[in-house]
C-alpha positions in Angstrom: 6.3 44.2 -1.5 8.8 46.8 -0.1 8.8 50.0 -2.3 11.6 51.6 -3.9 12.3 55.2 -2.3 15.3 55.5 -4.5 14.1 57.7 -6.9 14.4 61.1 -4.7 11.9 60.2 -1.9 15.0 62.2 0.8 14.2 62.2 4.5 10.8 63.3 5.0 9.6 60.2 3.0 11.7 57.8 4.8 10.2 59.2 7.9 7.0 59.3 6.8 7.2 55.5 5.6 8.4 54.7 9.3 5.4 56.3 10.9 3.2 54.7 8.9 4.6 51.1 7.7 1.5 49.3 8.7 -0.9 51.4 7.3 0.9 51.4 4.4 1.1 47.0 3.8 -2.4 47.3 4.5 -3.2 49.4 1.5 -0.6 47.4 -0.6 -2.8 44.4 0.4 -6.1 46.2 -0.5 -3.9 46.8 -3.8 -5.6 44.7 -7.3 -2.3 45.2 -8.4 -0.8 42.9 -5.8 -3.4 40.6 -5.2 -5.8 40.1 -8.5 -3.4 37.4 -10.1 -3.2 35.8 -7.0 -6.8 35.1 -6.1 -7.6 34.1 -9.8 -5.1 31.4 -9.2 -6.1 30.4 -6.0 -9.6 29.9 -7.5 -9.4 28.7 -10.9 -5.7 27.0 -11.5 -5.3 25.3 -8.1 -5.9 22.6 -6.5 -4.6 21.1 -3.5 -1.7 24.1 -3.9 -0.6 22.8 -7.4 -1.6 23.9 -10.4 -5.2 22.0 -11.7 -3.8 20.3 -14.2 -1.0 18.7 -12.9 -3.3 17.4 -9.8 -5.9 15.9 -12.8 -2.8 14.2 -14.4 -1.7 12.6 -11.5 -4.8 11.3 -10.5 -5.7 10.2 -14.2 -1.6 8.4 -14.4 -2.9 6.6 -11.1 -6.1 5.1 -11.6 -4.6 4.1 -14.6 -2.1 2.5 -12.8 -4.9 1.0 -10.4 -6.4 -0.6 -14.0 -2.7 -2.4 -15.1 -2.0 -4.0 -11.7 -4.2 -7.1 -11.9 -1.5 -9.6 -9.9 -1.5 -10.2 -6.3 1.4 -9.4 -3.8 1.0 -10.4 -0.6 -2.2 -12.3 1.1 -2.3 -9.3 3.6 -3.9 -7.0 0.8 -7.0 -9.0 0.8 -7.0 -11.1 4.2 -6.1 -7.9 6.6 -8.5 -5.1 4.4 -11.2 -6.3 2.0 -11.8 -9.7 3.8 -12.4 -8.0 7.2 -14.7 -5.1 5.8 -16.6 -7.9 3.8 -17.7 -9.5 6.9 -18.0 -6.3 8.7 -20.4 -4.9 6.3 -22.2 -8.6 5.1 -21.9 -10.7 8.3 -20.5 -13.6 6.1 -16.9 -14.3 5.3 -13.8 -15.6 6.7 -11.8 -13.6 9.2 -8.0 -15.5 9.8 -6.3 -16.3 13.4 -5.2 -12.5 13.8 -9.4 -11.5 14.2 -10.6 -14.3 15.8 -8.1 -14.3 19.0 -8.5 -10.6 18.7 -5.2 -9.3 17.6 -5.7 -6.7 14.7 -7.2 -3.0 14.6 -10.3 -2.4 12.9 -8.9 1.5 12.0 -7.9 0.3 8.3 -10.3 -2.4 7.3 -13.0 0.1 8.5 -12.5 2.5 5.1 -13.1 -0.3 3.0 -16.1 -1.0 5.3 -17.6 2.4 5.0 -17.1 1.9 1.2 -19.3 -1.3 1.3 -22.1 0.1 3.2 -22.6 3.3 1.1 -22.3 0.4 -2.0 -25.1 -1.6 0.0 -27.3 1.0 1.1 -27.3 2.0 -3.0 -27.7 -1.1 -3.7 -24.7 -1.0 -6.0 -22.8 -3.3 -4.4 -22.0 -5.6 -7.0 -18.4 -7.9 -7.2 -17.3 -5.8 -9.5 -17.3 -2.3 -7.3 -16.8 -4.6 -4.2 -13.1 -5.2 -5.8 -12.1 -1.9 -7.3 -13.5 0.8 -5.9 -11.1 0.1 -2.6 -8.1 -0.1 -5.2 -9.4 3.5 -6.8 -9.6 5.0 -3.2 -6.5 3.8 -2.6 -5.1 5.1 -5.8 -6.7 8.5 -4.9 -5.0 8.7 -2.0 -1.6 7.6 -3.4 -1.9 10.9 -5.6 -2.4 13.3 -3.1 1.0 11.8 -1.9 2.9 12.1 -4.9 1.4 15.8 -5.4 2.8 16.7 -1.5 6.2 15.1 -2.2 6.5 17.4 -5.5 5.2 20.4 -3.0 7.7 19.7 -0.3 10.4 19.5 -2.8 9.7 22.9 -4.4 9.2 24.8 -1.3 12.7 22.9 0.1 15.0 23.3 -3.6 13.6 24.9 -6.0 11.1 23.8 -9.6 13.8 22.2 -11.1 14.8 19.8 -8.4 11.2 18.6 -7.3 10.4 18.0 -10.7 13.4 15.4 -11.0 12.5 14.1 -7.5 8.6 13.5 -8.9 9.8 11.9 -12.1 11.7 9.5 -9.9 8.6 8.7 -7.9 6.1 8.5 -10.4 8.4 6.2 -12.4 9.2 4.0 -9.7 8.5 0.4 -10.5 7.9 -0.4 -6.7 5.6 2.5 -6.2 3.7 1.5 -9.3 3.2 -2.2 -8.3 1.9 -1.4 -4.1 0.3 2.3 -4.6 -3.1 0.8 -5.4 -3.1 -2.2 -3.3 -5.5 -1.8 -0.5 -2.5 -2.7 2.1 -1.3 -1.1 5.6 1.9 -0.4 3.9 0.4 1.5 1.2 -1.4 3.5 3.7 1.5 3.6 5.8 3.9 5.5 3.1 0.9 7.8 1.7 0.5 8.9 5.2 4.4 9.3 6.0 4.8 11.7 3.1 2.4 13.7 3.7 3.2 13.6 6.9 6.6 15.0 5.8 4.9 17.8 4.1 4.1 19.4 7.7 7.2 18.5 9.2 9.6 21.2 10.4 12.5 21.1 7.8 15.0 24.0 7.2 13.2 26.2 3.9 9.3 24.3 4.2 6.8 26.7 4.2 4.0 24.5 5.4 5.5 23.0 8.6 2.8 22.1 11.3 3.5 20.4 14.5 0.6 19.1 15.1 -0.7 17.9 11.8 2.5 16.2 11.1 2.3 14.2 14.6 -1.5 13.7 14.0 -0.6 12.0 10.6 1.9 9.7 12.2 -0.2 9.1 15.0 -2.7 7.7 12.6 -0.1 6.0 10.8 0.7 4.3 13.9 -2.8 2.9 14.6 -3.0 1.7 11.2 0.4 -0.1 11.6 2.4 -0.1 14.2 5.7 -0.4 13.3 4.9 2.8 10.6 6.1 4.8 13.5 10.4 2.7 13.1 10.9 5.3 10.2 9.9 8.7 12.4 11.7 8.1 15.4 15.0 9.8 14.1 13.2 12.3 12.4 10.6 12.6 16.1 14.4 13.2 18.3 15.4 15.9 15.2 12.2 17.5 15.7 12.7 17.9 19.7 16.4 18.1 19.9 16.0 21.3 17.7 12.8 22.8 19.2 13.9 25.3 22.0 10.3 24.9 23.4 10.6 21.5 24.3 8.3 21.1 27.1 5.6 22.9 25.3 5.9 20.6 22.2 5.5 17.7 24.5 2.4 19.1 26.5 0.6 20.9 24.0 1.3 18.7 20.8 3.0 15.4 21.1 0.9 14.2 24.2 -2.8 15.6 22.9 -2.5 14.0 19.3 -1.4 10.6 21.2 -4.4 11.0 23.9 -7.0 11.4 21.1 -5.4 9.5 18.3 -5.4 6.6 20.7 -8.7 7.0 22.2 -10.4 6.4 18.3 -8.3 3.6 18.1 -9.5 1.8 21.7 -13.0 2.9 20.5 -13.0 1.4 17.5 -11.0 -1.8 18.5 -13.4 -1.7 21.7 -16.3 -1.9 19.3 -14.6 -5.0 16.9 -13.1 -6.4 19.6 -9.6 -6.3 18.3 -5.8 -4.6 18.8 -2.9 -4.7 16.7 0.1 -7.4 16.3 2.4 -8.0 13.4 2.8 -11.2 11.8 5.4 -13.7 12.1 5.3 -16.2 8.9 8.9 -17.3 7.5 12.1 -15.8 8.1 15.2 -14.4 6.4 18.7 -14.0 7.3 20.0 -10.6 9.0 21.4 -8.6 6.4 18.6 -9.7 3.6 17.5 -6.2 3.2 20.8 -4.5 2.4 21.5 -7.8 -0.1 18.1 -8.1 -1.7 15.0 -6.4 -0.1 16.4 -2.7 -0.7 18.2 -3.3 -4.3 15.3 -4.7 -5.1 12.9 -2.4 -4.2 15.1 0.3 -5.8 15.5 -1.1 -8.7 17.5 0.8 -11.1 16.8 3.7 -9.4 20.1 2.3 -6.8 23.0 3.8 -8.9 21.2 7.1 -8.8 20.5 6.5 -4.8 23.9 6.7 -4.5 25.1 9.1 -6.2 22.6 11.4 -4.9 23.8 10.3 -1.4 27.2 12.3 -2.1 25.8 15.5 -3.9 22.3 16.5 -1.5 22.8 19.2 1.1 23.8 18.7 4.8 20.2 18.9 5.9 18.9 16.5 3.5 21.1 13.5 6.1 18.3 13.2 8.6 16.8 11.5 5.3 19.1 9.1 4.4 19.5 8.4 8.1 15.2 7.5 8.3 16.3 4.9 5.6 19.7 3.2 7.4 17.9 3.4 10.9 14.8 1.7 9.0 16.8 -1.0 7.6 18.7 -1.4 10.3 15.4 -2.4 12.7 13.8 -4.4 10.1 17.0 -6.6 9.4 17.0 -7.1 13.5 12.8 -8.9 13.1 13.2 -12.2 11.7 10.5 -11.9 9.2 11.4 -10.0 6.5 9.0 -8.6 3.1 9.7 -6.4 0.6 7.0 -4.4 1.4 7.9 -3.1 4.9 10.4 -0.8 3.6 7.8 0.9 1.0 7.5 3.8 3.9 11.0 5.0 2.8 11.3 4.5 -1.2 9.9 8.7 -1.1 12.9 9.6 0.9 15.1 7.6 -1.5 13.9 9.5 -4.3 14.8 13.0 -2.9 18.4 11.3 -3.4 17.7 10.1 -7.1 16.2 13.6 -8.0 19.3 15.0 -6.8 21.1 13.0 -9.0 19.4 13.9 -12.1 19.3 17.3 -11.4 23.9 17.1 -11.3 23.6 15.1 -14.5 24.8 16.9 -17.4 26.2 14.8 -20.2 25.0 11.5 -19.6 21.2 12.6 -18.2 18.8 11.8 -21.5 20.6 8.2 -21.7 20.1 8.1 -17.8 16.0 9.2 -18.2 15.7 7.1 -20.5 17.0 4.2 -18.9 15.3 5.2 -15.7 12.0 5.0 -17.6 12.2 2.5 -19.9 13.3 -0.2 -17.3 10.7 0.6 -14.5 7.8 1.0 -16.8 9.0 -2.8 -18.0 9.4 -4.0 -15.0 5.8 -2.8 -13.7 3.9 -3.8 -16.7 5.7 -7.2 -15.9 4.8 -7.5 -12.4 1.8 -5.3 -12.4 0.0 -7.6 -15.6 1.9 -11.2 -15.4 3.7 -12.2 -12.5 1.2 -14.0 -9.8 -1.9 -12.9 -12.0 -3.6 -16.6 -11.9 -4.6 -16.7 -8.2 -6.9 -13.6 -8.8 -8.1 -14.6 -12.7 -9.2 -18.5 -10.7 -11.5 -15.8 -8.3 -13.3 -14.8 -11.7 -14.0 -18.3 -12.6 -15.9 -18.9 -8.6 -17.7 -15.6 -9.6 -19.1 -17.4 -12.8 -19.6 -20.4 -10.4 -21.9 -18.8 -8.1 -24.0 -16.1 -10.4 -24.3 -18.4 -13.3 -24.3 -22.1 -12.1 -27.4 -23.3 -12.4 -26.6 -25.4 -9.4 -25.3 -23.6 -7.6 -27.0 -24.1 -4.1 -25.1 -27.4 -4.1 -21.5 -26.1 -5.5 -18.8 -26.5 -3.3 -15.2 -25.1 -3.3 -12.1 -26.5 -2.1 -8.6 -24.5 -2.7 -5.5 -27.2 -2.0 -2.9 -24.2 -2.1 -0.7 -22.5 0.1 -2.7 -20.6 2.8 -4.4 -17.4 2.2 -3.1 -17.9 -1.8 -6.2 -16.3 -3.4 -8.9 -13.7 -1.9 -12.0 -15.0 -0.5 -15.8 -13.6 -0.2 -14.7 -9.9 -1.1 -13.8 -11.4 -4.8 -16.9 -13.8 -4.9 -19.7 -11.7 -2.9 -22.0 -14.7 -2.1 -22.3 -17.1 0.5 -20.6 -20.1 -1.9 -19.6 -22.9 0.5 -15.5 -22.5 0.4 -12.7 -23.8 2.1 -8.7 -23.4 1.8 -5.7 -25.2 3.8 -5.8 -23.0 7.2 -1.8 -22.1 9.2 -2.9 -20.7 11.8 0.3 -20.4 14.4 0.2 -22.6 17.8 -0.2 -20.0 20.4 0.1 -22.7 23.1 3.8 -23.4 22.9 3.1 -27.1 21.4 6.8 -28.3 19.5 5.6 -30.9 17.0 2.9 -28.3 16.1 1.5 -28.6 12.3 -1.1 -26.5 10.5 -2.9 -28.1 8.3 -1.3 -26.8 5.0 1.9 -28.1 6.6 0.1 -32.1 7.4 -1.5 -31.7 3.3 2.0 -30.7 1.9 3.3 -33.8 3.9 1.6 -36.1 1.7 -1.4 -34.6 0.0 -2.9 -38.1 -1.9 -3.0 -39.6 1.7 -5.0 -36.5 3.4 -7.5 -36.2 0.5 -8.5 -39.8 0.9 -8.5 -39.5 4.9 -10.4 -36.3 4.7 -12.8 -37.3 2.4 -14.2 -41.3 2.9 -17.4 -40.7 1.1 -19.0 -39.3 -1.8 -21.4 -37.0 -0.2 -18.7 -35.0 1.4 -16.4 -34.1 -1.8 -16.7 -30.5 -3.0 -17.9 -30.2 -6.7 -14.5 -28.0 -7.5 -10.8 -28.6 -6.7 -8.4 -26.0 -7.4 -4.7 -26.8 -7.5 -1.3 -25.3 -8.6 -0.2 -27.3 -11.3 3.0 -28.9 -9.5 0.5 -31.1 -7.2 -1.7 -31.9 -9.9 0.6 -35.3 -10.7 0.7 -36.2 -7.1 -2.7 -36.4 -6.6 -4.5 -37.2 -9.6 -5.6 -41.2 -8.7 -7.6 -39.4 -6.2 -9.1 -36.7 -9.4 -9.5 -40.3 -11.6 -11.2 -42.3 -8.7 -13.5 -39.3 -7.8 -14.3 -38.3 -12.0 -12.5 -34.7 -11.4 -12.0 -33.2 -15.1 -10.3 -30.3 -15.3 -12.6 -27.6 -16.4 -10.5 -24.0 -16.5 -6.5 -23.5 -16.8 -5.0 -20.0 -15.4 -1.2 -19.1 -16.1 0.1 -17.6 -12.8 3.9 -17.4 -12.9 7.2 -17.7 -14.8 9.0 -18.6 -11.5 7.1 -21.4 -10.2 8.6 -22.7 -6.3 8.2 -26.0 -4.5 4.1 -25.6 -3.7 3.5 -22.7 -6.1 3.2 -23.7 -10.4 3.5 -22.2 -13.5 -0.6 -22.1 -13.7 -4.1 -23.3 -11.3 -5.8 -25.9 -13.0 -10.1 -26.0 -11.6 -11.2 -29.7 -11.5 -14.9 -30.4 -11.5 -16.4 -33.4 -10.2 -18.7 -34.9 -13.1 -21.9 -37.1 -12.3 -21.4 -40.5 -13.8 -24.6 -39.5 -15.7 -23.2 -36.8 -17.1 -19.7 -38.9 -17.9 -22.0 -41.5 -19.7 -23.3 -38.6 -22.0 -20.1 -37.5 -23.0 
């Protein structure tokens, strides 16, 4: 707001203007002139620094994105979240290995817990709610991401470059398919961007030391390994800070001390810490051959080319991804997910792209967007759908069966394949194939998945040598159904429900579940 003495102020004015340069912002502050437009905005057309609108779409686009992923991903999003808080919050459940030797952190589950009990204490705390009011916090959350990468980018580059880097995120097929998933990694990458929205880069207007570092702090507790993507862009951060010893003392080192604290007094209360898991492995370079083309998508192409054209100081970027990939590929076990944290810095490449395109960038947005938004409707709607439609079918078992007091579940799929209690809410008797890993050392060391899958017909009739011990309801993957049915004949199993689950059926997982119920030979006879 510098005024204009052009126009024949001379000397004296200059002088004058000297003399009194503070008193004189002051008054242009006081100014309506100045401020007026600015405090109506502030008030009615922001929110969260963006304009109101644009903050209600997003959150709109992503509980409607909550409401079109109905598959499953990954057992952790129900075994290592809504499981945990279920028991937590119910006191009946199942908790896995990782709870009961005391080897996860409560910090996570403990949201979805505090959800539960405000659901209790209402006494709205119905199956229904129990499932996707997580999923819509989650999806909140996810927004308020998205809206801070668009933030970041405009303070950074400029309108026109965040709003390419945004349409790459929000059409990400990736992001789509995990933003809503009540997962660490979800958690994990909405905390990392906003993270990056305090961080001190070259043009932000909103860097904050300690906010950043309290963000991946809590990222941390949540998930450990959350902190592999900051630690080049931690050594940036102190390599450039002249105050070095300061930023340790007064930032780095209180965050840690109280961050840490919560999480020993929450652990200390649950009796837990934190360790990753270790199922399956893959070899070394899987992520550069498959997990990172995959996860991009179609998006790659643009991933590169953007690698060539963004600035100089956009390289501490691209370097979080390589060093990222480069420590996962060194762990044995390998998902798709655990590179989710850096897909946001991958699209700062991918908006840069778009933004150089000239001739070829209407074909290129629409073949951005009409490929993603297939591929998520695909994976987000079909692909491993039947494991949580069969958990609809147990929810009609215990609220309308009749019988139900003497109902009985058994699942004969691979571990962990379906959720438990948080999908059924009531204490139905239910039991799966358990892997829990030998801790001991032992070498000829089988979980019991492991000794069914080695000859399923034989274990049924071992584990069950009488009548009164069969569960009234079998539920199978359609590839053992074959194997095992003079077990289903001899016992009078009929199946009852059918669920497609997946066009890419492996050696334990089919095409569809099949329920079996056991009949009563009265009831046979009727028929």
């Amino acid at each position: 707001m510098e005024r204009d003495d052009s126009g024949g102020g001379g000397l004296f004015f200059r002088g004058l203007q000297n003399r009194s340069h503070e008193k004189t912002k002051l008054r242009t502050r006081k100014s309506t002139l100045y401020l007026s437009p600015q405090r109506s905005t502030g008030r009615c057309g922001d929110l969260l620094g963006e304009n109101i609108y644009l903050v209600l779409f997003i959150i709109a686009l992503r509980i409607f994105n909550c409401f079109l992923v109905q598959t499953s991903f990954v057992p952790d999003e129900y075994w290592q979240s809504l499981e945990v808080a279920h028991h937590m919050v119910f006191n009946y459940g199942y908790l896995t290995w990782e709870w009961t030797e005391r080897l996860r952190g409560y910090t996570y589950p403990l949201i979805f817990a505090s959800i539960y009990k405000i659901l209790h204490l209402l006494g709205k705390d119905s199956v229904h709610l129990l499932i996707w009011i997580p999923r819509l916090a989650q999806a909140l959350l996810s927004a308020i991401a998205d809206l801070r990468l668009y933030s970041l980018m405009k303070q950074l580059e400029n309108q026109q470059v965040a709003q390419w880097v945004f349409f790459c995120q929000l059409c990400s097929w990736f992001t789509w398919y995990c933003c809503t998933r009540t997962l660490t990694n979800t958690m994990e990458t909405v905390l990392t961007i906003i993270a990056l929205f305090y961080y001190p880069m070259e043009g932000s207007k909103s860097m904050n030391s300690v906010k950043y570092s309290s963000l991946v702090a809590l990222a941390f507790i949540i998930r450990p390994t959350a902190v592999i993507p900051w630690i080049p862009l931690l050594f940036r951060h102190f390599w450039q800070e002249q105050r070095k010893l300061d930023l340790i003392l007064h930032q780095f080192l209180p965050v840690g001390f109280v961050t840490l604290s919560l999480s020993l007094i929450i652990d200390r209360i649950f009796f837990g810490q934190d360790l990753g898991s270790f199922y399956g492995s893959h070899p070394w370079h899987w992520y550069f051959s498959q997990g990172f083309p995959a996860v991009l998508g179609t998006h790659l192409p643009f991933f590169i080319h953007g690698c060539f054209l963004a600035p100089k100081r956009y390289r501490i970027f691209l370097v979080t991804v390589l060093w990222t990939l480069l420590v996962y590929s060194m762990l044995s076990h390998k998902e798709f997910r655990f590179i989710y944290p850096v897909l946001p810095f991958c699209m700062v490449f991918c908006g840069y792209s778009l933004n150089n395109l000239k001739t070829w960038k209407k074909p290129a947005l629409s073949f951005l967007f009409l490929s993603n938004t297939l591929l998520a409707l695909y994976t987000g709607l079909v692909h491993q759908r039947g494991t949580l439609d069969v958990m609809t079918n147990i929810q009609e078992l215990s609220y309308n069966n009749t019988s139900v007091s003497s109902a009985s579940v058994l699942m004969m799929m691979p571990c962990h394949s379906t959720p438990y209690y948080s999908h059924v809410h009531y204490p139905l008797p239910m039991r799966f194939l358990q892997c829990p890993p030998d801790l001991t050392g032992k070498t000829d060391y089988l979980v019991e998945a492991d000794m069914f899958y080695l000859n399923p017909l034989k274990w049924l009739y071992m584990e069950f040598q009488n009548d009164s011990s069969l569960p009234t309801h079998l539920i199978i993957f359609s590839v053992l159904e074959e194997e095992i049915s003079p077990f289903l004949i001899s016992n009078n199993y009929e199946r009852t429900a059918v669920f497609f689950h997946t066009h890419f059926p492996e050696s334990r997982t089919g095409s569809h579940i099949y329920v079996y119920e056991r009949k009563l030979k009265g009831k046979l006879n009727q028929r």
